[in-house]
Kinemage of the C-alpha trace (Angstrom):
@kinemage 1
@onewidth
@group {chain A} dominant
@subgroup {mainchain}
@vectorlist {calphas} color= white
{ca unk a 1} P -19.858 -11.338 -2.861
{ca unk a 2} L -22.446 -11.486 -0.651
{ca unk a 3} L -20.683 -11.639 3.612
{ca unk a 4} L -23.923 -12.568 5.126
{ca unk a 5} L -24.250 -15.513 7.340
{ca unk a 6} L -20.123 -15.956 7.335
{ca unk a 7} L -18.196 -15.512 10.726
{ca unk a 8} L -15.528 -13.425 11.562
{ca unk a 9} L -12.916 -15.340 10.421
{ca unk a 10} L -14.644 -16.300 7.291
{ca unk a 11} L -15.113 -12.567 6.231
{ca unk a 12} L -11.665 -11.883 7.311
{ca unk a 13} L -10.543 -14.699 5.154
{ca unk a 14} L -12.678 -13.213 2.292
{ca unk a 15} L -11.477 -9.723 2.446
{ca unk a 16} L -8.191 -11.122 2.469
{ca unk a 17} L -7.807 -13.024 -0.239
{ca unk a 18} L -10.088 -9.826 -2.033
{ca unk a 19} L -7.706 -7.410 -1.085
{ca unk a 20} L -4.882 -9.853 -2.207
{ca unk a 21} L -6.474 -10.124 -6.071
{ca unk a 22} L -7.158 -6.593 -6.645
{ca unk a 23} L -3.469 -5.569 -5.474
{ca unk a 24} L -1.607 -8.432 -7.711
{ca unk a 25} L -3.686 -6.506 -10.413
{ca unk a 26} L -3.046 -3.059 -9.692
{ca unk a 27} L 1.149 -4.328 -9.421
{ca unk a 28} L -0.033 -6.229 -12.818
{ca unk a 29} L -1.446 -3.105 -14.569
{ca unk a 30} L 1.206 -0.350 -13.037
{ca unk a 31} L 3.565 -2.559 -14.902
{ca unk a 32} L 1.699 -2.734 -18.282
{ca unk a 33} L 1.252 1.216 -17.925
{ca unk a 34} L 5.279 1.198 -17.040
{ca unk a 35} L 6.824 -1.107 -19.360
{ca unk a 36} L 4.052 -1.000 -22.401
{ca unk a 37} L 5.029 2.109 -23.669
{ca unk a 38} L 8.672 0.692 -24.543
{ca unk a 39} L 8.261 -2.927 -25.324
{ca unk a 40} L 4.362 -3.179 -26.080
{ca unk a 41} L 3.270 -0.625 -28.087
{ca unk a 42} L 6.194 1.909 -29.396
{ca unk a 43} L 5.216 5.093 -27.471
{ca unk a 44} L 1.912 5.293 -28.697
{ca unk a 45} L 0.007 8.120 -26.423
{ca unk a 46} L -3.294 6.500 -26.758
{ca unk a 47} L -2.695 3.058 -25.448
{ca unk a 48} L -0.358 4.456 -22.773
{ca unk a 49} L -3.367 6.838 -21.788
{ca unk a 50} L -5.420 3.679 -21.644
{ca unk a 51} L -3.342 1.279 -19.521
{ca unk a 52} L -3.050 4.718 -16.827
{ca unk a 53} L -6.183 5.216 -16.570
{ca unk a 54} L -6.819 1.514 -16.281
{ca unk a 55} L -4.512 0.864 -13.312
{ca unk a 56} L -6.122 4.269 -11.867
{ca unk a 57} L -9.429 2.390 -11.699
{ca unk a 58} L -7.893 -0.981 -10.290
{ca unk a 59} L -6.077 0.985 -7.381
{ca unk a 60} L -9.314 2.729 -6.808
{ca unk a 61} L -11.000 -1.114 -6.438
{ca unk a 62} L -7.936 -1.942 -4.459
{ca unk a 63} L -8.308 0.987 -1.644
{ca unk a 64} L -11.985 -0.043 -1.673
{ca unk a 65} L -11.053 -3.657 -0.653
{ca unk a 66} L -8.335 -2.102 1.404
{ca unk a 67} L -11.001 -0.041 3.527
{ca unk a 68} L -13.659 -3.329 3.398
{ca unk a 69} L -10.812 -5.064 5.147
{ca unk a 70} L -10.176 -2.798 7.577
{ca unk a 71} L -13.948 -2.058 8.102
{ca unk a 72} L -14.367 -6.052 8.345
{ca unk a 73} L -11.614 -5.983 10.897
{ca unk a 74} L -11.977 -6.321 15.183
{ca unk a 75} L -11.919 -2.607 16.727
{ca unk a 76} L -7.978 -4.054 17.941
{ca unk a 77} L -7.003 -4.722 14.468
{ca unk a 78} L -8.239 -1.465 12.938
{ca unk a 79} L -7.304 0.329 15.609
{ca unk a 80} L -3.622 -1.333 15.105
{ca unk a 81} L -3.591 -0.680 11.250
{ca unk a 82} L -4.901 2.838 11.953
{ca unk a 83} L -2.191 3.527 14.131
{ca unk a 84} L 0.667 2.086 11.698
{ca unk a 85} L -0.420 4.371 9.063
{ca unk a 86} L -0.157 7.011 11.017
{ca unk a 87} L 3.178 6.312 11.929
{ca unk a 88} L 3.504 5.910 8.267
{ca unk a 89} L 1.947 8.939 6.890
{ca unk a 90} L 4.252 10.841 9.165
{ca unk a 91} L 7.523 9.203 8.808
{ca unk a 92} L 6.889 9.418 5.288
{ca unk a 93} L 6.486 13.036 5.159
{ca unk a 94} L 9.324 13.992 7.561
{ca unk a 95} L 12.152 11.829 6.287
{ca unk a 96} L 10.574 11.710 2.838
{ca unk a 97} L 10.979 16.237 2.939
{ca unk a 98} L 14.094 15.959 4.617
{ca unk a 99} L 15.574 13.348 2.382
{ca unk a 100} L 14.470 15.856 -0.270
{ca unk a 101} L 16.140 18.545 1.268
{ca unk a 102} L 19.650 17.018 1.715
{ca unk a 103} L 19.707 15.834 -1.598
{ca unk a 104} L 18.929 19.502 -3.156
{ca unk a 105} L 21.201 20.741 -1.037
{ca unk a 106} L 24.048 19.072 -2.799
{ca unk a 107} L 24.905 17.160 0.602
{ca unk a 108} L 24.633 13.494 -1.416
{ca unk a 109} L 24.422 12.965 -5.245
{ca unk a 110} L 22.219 9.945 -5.111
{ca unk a 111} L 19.250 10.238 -6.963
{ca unk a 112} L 15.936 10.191 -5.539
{ca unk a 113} L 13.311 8.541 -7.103
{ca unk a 114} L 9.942 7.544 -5.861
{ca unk a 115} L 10.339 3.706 -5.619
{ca unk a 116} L 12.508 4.678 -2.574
{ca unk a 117} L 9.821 6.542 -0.415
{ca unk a 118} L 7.131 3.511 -1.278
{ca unk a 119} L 9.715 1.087 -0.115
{ca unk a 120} L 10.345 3.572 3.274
{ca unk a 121} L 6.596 3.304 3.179
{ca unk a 122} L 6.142 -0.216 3.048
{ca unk a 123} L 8.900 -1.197 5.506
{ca unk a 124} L 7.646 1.235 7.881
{ca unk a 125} L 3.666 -0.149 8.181
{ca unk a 126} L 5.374 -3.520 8.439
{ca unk a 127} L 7.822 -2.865 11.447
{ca unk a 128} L 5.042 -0.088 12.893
{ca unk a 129} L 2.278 -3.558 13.133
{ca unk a 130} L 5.155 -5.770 13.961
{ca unk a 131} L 6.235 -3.643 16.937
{ca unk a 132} L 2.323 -3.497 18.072
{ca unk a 133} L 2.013 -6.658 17.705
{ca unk a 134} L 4.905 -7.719 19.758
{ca unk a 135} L 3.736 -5.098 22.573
{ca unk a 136} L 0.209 -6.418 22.833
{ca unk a 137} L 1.366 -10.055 22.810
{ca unk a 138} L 3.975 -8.764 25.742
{ca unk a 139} L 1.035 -6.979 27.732
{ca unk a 140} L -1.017 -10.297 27.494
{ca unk a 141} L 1.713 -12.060 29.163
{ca unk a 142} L 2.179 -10.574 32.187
């Protein structure tokens, strides 16, 4: 789609609703590539090979409209989402390694399982831009 001539909030609306479509697919095709092998199409490598590397090229599309979005962004908002995935990439990486290390140590028996650190993830971006948010809209009070 051609952004020329749009305003801000037109392109923002745009990237949006972009970014919105190629992530229901990617959710759409990491559960074909889950569930098919079971319930589709018996274990059969080939079309579970297929359905992969399909939903590796839609979450490629969907980090591209991820970045357009940020790129289509004021320098406040990217510098805002830059800053919660920061937060994220770190948090992730020290309580997703030292959840890893209690649990090999034998200290709990619950299993760990990836769906856990992309839920830490997700939680974590959304109360890192919440917390912003609330700080800038504090600042502008005063």
């Amino acid at each position: 789609m051609n952004q020329t001539g749009l305003t801000f909030k037109q392109r923002n609306k745009q990237n949006t609703l972009n970014l919105a479509k190629w992530t229901s697919a990617w959710v759409i095709t990491l559960a074909i590539a889950s569930f098919g092998p079971h319930f589709l199409w018996q274990e059969q490598a080939v079309f579970s090979v297929v359905a992969i590397l399909i939903n590796v090229v839609v979450g490629i599309m969907m980090i591209l409209s991820n970045k357009r979005q940020l790129h289509g962004m004021d320098e406040l908002q990217q510098r805002m989402h830059l800053n919660a995935m920061a937060i994220t990439l770190g948090a992730s990486l020290v309580f997703g390694l030292a959840y890893s290390v209690v649990q090999s140590s034998g200290l709990i028996s619950f299993k760990e399982d990836i769906s856990h650190l992309v839920l830490f993830m997700g939680l974590t971006y959304l109360v890192s831009l919440l917390m912003m948010n609330k700080q800038l809209n504090d600042e502008g009070e005063e």
